[in-house]
KOLBAVEX-479896 format. One record per residue (C-alpha): residue number from 1; y negated, z, x. Coordinates in nm, 4 decimals. Layout:
REM residues N
[NUM,[Y,Z,X]]
...
***
This chain:
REM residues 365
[1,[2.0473,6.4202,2.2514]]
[2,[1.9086,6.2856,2.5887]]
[3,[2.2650,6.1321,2.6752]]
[4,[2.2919,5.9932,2.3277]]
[5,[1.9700,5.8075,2.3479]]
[6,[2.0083,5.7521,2.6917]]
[7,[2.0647,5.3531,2.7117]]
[8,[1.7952,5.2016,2.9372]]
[9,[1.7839,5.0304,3.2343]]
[10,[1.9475,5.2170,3.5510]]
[11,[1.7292,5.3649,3.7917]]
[12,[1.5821,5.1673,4.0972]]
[13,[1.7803,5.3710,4.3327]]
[14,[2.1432,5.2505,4.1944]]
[15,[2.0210,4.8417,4.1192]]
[16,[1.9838,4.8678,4.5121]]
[17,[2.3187,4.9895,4.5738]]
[18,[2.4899,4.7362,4.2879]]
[19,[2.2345,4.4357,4.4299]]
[20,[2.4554,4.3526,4.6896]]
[21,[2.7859,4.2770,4.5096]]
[22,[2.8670,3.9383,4.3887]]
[23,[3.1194,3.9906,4.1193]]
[24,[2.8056,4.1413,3.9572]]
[25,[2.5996,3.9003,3.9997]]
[26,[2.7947,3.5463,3.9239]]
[27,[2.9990,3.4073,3.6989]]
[28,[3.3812,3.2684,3.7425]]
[29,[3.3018,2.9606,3.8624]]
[30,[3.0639,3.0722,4.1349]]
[31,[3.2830,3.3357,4.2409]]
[32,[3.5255,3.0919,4.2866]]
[33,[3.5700,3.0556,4.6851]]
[34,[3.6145,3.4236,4.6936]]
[35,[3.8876,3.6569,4.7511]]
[36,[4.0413,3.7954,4.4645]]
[37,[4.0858,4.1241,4.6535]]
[38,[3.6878,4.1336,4.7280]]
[39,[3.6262,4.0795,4.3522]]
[40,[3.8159,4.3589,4.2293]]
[41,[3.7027,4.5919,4.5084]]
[42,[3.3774,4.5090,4.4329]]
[43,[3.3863,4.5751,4.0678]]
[44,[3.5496,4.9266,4.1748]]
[45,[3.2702,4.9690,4.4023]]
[46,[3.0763,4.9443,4.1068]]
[47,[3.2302,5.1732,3.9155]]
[48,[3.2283,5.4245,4.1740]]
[49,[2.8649,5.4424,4.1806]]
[50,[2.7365,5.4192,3.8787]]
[51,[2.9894,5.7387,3.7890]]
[52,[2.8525,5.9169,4.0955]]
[53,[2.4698,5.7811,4.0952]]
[54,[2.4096,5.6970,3.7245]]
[55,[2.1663,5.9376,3.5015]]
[56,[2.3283,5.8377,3.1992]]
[57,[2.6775,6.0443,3.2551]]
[58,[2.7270,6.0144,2.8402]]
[59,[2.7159,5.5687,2.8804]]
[60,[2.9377,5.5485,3.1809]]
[61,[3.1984,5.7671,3.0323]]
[62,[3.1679,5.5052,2.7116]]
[63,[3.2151,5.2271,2.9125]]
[64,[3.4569,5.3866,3.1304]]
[65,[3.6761,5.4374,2.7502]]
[66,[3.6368,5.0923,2.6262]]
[67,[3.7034,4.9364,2.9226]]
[68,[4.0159,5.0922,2.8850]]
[69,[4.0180,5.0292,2.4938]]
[70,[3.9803,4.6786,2.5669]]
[71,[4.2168,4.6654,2.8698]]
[72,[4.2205,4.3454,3.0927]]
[73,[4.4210,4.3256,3.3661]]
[74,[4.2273,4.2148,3.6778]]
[75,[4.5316,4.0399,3.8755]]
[76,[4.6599,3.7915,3.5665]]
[77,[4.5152,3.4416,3.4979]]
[78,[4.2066,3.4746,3.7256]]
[79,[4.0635,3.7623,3.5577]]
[80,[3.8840,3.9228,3.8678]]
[81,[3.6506,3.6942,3.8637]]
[82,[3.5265,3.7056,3.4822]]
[83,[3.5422,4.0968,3.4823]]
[84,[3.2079,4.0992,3.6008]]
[85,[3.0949,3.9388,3.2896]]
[86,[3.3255,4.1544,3.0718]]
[87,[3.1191,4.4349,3.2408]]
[88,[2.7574,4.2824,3.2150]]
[89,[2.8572,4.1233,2.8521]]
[90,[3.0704,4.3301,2.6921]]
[91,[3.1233,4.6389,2.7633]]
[92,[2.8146,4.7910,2.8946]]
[93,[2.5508,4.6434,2.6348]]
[94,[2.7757,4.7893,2.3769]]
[95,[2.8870,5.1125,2.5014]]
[96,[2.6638,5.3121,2.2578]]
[97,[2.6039,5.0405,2.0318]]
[98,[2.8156,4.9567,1.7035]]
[99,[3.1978,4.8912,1.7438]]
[100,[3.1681,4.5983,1.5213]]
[101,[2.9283,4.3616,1.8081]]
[102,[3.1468,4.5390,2.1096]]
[103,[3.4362,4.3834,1.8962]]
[104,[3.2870,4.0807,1.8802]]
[105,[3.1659,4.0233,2.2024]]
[106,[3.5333,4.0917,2.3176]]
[107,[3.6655,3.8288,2.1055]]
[108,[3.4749,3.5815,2.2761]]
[109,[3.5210,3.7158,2.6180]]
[110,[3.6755,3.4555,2.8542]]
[111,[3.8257,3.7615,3.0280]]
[112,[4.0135,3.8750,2.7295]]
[113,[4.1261,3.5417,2.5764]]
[114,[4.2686,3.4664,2.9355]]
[115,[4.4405,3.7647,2.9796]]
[116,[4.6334,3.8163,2.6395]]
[117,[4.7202,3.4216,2.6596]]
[118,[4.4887,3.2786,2.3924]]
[119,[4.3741,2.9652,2.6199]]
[120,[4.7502,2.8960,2.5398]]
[121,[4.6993,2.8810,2.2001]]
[122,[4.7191,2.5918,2.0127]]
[123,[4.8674,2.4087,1.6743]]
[124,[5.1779,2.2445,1.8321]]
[125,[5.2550,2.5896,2.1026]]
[126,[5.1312,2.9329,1.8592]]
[127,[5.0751,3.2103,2.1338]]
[128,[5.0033,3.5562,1.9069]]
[129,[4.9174,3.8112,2.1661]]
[130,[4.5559,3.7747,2.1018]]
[131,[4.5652,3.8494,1.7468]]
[132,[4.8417,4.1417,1.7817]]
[133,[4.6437,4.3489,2.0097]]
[134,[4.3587,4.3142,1.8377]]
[135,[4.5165,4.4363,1.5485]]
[136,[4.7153,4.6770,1.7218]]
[137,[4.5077,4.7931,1.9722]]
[138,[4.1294,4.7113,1.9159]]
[139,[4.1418,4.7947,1.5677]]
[140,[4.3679,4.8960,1.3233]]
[141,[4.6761,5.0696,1.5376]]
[142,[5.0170,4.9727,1.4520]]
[143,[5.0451,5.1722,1.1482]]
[144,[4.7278,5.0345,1.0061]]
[145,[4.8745,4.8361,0.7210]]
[146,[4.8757,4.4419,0.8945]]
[147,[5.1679,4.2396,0.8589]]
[148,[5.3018,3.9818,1.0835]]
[149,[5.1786,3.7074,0.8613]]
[150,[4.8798,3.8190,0.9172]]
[151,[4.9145,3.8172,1.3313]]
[152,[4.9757,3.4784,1.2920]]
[153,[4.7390,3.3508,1.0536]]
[154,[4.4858,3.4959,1.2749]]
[155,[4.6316,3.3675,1.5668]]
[156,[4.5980,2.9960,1.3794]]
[157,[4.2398,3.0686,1.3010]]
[158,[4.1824,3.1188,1.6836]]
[159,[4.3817,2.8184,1.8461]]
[160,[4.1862,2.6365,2.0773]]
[161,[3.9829,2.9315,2.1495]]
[162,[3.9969,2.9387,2.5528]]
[163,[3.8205,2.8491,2.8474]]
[164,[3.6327,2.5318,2.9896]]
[165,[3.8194,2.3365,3.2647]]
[166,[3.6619,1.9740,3.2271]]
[167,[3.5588,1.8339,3.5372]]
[168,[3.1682,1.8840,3.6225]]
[169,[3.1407,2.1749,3.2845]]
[170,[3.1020,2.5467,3.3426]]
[171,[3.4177,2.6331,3.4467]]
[172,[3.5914,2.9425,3.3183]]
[173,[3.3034,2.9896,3.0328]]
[174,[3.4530,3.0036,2.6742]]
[175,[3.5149,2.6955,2.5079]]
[176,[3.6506,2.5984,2.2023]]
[177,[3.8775,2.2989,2.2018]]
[178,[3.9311,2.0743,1.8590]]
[179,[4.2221,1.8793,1.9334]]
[180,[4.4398,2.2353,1.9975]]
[181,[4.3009,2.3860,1.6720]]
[182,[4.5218,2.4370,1.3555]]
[183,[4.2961,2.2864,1.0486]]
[184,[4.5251,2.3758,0.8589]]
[185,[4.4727,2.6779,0.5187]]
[186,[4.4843,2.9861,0.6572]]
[187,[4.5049,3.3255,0.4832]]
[188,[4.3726,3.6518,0.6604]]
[189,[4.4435,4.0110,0.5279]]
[190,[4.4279,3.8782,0.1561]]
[191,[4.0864,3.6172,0.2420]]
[192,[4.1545,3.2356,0.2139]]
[193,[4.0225,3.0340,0.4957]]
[194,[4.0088,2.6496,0.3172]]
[195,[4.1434,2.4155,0.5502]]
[196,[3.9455,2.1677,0.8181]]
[197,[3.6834,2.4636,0.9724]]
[198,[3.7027,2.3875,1.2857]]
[199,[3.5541,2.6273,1.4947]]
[200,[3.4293,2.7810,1.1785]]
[201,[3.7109,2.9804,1.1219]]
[202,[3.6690,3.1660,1.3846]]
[203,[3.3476,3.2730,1.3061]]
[204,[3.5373,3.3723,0.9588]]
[205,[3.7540,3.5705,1.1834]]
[206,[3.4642,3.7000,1.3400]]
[207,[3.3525,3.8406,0.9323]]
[208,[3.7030,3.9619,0.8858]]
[209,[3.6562,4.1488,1.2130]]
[210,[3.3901,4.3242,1.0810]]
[211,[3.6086,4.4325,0.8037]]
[212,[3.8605,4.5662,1.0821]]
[213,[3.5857,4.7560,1.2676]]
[214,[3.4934,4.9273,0.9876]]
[215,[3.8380,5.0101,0.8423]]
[216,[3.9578,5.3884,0.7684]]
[217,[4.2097,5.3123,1.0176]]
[218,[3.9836,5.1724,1.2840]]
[219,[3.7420,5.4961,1.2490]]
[220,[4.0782,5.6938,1.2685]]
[221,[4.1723,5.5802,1.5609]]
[222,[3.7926,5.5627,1.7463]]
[223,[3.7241,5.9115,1.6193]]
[224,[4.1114,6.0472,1.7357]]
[225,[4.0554,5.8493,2.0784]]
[226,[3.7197,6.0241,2.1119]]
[227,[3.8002,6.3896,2.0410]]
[228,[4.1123,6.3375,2.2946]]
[229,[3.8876,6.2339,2.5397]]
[230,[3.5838,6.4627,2.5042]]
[231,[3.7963,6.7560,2.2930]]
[232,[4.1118,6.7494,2.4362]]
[233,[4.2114,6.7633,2.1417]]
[234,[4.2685,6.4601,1.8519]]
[235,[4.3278,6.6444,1.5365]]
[236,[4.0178,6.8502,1.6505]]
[237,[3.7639,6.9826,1.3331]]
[238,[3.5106,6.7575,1.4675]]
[239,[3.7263,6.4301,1.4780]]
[240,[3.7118,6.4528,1.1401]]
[241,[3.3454,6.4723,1.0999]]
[242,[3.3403,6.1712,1.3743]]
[243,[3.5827,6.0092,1.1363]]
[244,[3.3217,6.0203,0.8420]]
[245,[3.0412,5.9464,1.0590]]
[246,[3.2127,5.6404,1.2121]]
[247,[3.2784,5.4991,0.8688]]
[248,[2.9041,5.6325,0.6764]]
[249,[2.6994,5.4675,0.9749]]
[250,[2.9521,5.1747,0.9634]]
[251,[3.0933,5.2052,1.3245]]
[252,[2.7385,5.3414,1.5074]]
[253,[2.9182,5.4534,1.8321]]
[254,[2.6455,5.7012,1.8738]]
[255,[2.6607,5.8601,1.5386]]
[256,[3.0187,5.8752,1.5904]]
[257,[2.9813,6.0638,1.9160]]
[258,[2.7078,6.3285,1.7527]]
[259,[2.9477,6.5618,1.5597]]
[260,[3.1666,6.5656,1.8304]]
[261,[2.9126,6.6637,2.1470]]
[262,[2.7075,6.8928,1.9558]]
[263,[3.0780,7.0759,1.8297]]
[264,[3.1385,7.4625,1.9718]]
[265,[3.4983,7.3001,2.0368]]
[266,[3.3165,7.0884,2.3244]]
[267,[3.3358,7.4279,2.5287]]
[268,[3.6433,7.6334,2.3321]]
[269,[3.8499,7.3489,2.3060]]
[270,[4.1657,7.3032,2.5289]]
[271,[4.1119,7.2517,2.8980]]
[272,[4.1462,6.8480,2.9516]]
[273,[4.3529,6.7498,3.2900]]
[274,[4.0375,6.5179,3.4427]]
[275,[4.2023,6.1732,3.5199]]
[276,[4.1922,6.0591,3.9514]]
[277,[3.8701,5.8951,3.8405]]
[278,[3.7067,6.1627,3.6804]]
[279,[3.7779,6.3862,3.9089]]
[280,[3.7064,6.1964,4.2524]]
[281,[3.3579,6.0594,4.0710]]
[282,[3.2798,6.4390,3.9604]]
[283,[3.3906,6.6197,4.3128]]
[284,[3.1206,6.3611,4.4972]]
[285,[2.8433,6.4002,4.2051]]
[286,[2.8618,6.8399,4.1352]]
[287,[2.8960,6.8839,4.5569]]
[288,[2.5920,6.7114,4.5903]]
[289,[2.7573,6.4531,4.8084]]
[290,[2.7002,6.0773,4.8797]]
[291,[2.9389,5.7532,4.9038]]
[292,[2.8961,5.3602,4.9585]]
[293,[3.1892,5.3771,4.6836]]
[294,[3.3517,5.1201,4.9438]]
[295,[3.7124,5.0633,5.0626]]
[296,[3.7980,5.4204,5.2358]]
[297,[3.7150,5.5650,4.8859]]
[298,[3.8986,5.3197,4.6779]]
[299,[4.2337,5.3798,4.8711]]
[300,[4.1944,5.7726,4.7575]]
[301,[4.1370,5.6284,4.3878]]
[302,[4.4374,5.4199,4.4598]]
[303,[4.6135,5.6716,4.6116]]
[304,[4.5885,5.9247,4.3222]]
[305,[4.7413,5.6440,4.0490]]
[306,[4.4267,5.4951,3.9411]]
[307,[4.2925,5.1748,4.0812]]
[308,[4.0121,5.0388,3.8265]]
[309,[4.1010,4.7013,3.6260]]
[310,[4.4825,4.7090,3.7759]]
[311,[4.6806,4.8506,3.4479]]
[312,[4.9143,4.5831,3.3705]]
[313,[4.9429,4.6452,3.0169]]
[314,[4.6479,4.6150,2.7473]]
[315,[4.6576,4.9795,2.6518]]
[316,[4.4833,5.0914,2.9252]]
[317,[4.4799,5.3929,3.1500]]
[318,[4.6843,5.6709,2.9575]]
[319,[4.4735,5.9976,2.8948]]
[320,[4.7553,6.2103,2.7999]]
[321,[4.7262,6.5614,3.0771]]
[322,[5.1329,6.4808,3.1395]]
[323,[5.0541,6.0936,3.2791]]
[324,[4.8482,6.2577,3.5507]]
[325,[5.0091,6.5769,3.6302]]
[326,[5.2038,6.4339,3.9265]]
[327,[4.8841,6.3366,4.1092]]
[328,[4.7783,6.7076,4.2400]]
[329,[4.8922,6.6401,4.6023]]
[330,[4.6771,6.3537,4.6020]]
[331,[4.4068,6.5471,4.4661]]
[332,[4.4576,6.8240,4.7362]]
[333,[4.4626,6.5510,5.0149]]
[334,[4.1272,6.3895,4.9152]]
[335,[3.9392,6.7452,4.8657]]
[336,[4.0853,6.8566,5.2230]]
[337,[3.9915,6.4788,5.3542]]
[338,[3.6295,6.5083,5.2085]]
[339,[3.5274,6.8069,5.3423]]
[340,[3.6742,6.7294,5.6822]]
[341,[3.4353,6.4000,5.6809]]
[342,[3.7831,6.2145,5.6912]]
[343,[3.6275,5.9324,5.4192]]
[344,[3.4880,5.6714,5.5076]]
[345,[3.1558,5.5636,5.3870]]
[346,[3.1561,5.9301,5.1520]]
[347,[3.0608,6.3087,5.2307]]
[348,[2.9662,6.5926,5.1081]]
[349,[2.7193,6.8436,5.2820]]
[350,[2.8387,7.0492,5.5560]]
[351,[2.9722,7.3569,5.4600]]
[352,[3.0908,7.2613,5.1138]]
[353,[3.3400,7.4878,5.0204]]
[354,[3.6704,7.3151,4.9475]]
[355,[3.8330,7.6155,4.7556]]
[356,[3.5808,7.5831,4.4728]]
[357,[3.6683,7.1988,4.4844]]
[358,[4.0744,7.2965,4.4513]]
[359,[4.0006,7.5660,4.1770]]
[360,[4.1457,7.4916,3.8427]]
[361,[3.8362,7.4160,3.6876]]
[362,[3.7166,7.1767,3.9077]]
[363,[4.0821,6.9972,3.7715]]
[364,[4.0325,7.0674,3.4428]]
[365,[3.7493,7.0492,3.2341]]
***
């Protein structure tokens, strides 16, 4: 229950450690002059320590899942330097909020209309990636009943939906641009949108998404994604209850989550393979170690098949055990490293024992 409630500001002790990174702090256009490299270890460095350092275990794994949910690439069109923002805007106000506003913030994330093309989207050049993954993806699946005249009606109603790039204006903020927007009649999942709304039909979109994030397929797919995750197991007994809960409390994240913590299955359930992240955040955190969460660290991360905000594609990290399975001599390497004080910047206390650390139930959990 404390986890569930748990959505406050983070303690004095971690603000310290995040105070110091820029790609925190700014926006795109003030990040500007800086590496992209720096940007994206920063935000990794972030990561890092708020999974080792944060009291709030239950909101870091949420945010850790729908960054992933909401996959942006950090390496295409810039993105680096807005994923900050996704972070502070996004993501982390949402984590345990309702699916419908974490939906909605998305949609008008710079980061996300960059990345799946939408600043390329206009009345006399179509681009439909934006509207098919957030059909396919952020809502629905791709069995969820949409049909491809509805991709691209919805990818009408958001042409001209990108980012600003007039000289002396915010740079990189979202803007919506008239002159690329199709004023044409649009029709949405069986909803007319009359023709000549501007900008307005995108906030019609913005209703319709409601409708999507509180579909039966939508709570489906949250509930099947969160009993994987926290279960091991999708077709669970308590996804099912999370199914009903997701839909009754129309898409409370933490309502959602309640059947599914508070199940027996949460301890009998099938032994989950912990993902590189998971288990390098977790090995620190139980051993009572410490780490900056800086480069030396990152390369392990990297080195076990899981560098934060670099999967290409917008499905995200996979969480199936057999995507991670080939990682264990990575995993040995780091455990043997850490003890040995070969890390950089990260230790455990002397004397840790590194068998416990290699056990099979420090991998699974």
């Amino acid at each position: 229950d404390r986890q569930l409630a748990a959505d406050g500001e983070e303690p004095a002790h971690l603000t310290m450690r995040l105070r110091p990174l820029d790609a925190l702090q700014g926006d795109a256009y003030e990040l500007r002059d800086l590496p992209e490299d720096t940007m994206l270890n920063q935000l990794q460095q972030a990561a890092i320590l708020r999974a080792v350092y944060s009291p709030n275990g239950l909101k870091e794994r949420m945010a850790e899942i729908w960054t992933d949910w909401f996959c942006v690439f950090g390496r295409k069109g810039h993105a680096a330097y807005r994923l900050g923002t996704e972070q502070n805007a996004v993501v982390r106000p949402h984590a345990l909020g309702k699916f419908s506003d974490l939906l909605a913030a998305s949609a008008h994330s710079p980061a996300m209309l960059a990345f799946l093309d939408n600043h390329f989207n206009s009345w006399a050049t179509p681009n439909e990636n934006y509207a098919r993954e957030l059909m396919e993806l952020h809502t629905l699946g791709v069995d969820g009943g949409y049909t491809q005249r509805d991709v691209r009606e919805v990818a009408r109603c958001f042409g001209g939906w990108g980012l600003e790039n007039r000289f002396l204006r915010h740079r990189g903020a979202f803007r919506f641009d008239a002159d690329r927007h199709d004023n044409g009649e649009k029709l949405v999942l069986g909803e007319k949108i009359p023709a000549g709304g501007g900008e307005k039909d995108g906030d019609r979109v913005l209703s319709i998404l409601s409708i999507l994030a509180n579909h039966p397929a939508t709570a489906r797919r949250v509930a099947r994604r969160l009993g994987r995750r926290f279960l091991g197991d999708p077709e669970a007994k308590a996804v099912g209850k999370a199914e009903r809960a997701f839909s009754e409390s129309k898409g409370d994240i933490r309502a959602t989550l309640a059947p599914i913590l508070k199940s027996p299955e949460l301890v009998e359930g099938p032994a989950i393979f912990s993902r590189p992240f998971d288990f390098l955040t977790s090995t620190i955190r139980k051993s009572g170690g410490a780490t900056d969460g800086g480069a030396p660290i990152q390369a392990t991360l990297r080195g076990m098949g899981q560098p934060l905000y670099e999967w290409p594609m917008p499905d995200g990290y996979p969480d199936s055990d057999e995507a991670w399975t080939g990682t264990m001599l990575a995993r040995w390497n780091y455990v043997l490293d850490l003890t040995a004080g070969r890390i950089g910047g990260t230790s455990v206390p002397e004397g840790t024992d590194r068998m416990a650390l290699l056990a099979p139930e420090a991998m699974w959990r």
